[in-house]
N, C-alpha and C positions, 0 to 999 in steps of 0.2 A: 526493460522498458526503454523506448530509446527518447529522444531530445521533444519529438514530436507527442507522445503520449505523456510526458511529463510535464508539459505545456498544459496540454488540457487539461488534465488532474490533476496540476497543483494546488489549486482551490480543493478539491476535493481530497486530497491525501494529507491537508494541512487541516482539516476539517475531522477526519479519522484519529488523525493522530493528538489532536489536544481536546477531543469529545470528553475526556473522562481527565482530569487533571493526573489521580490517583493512579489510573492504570498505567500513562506515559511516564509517570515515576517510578514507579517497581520495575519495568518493563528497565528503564535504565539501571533502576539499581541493579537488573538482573544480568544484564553484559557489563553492567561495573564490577561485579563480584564473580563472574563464571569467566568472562571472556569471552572468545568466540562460542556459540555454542550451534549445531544445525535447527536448533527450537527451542526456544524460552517458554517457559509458564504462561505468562502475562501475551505471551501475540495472539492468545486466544483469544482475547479480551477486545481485541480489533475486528475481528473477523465479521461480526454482525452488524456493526456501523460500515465498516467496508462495502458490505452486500447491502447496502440503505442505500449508500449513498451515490454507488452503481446504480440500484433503481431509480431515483430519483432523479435522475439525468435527464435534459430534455432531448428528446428524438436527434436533434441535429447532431449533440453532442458523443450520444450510441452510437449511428453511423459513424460521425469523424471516428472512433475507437475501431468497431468492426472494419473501415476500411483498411484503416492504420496496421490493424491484426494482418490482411490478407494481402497487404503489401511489402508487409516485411522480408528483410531480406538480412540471414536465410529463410528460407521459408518457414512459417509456422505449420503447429500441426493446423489438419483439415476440420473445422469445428463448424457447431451451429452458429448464429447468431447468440441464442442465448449462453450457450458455452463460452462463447467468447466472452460475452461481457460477467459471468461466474469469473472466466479466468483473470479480468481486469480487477476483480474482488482480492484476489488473492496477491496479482504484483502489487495493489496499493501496499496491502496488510506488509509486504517485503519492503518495499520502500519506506512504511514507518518504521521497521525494524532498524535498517540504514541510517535513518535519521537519527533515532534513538542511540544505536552505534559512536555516530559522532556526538550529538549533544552529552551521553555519560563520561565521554573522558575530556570534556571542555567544562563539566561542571565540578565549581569549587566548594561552594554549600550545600551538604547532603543534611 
């Protein structure tokens, strides 16, 4: 996700990631206790707020997204519009993991 797509979805990936108090805590306890891992338990737990919150976008906000997809550089794969914005579901759910990454080793009370 580069500087530009993070911009727009900040609100929106900060909205994903503290929807459920309970899930963003396991979710960390689960890279406090595994470490790196390529899939934790709990990023499931993201995934349908993710694809909410992707729908709930307003129109301008899609486009800005879609463009962003088809300008990137390197190129991305060739998708629909709606594939695209599926696949903006899924780098949120990767950027709460991220966050979660850093906030479990900055936290002192478990």
């Amino acid at each position: 996700m580069n500087r530009n797509e993070k911009r727009i979805l900040r609100t929106a990936i900060k909205a994903v990631a503290h929807h459920n108090s309970n899930a963003w805590w396991e979710l960390k306890r689960q890279i406090f206790d595994a470490g790196y891992q390529p899939n934790y338990p709990m990023k499931g737990a993201f995934d349908g707020p993710a694809g909410r919150v992707i729908s709930g976008q307003s129109d301008a906000v899609k486009e800005a997204l879609i463009n962003e997809w088809k300008k990137a550089k390197p190129p991305r794969a060739d998708l629909s519009d709606s594939e695209i914005l599926a696949a903006y579901a899924r780098l949120i759910v990767e950027e709460v993991v991220k966050r979660a990454q850093v906030a479990a080793y900055k936290t002192e009370n478990w």
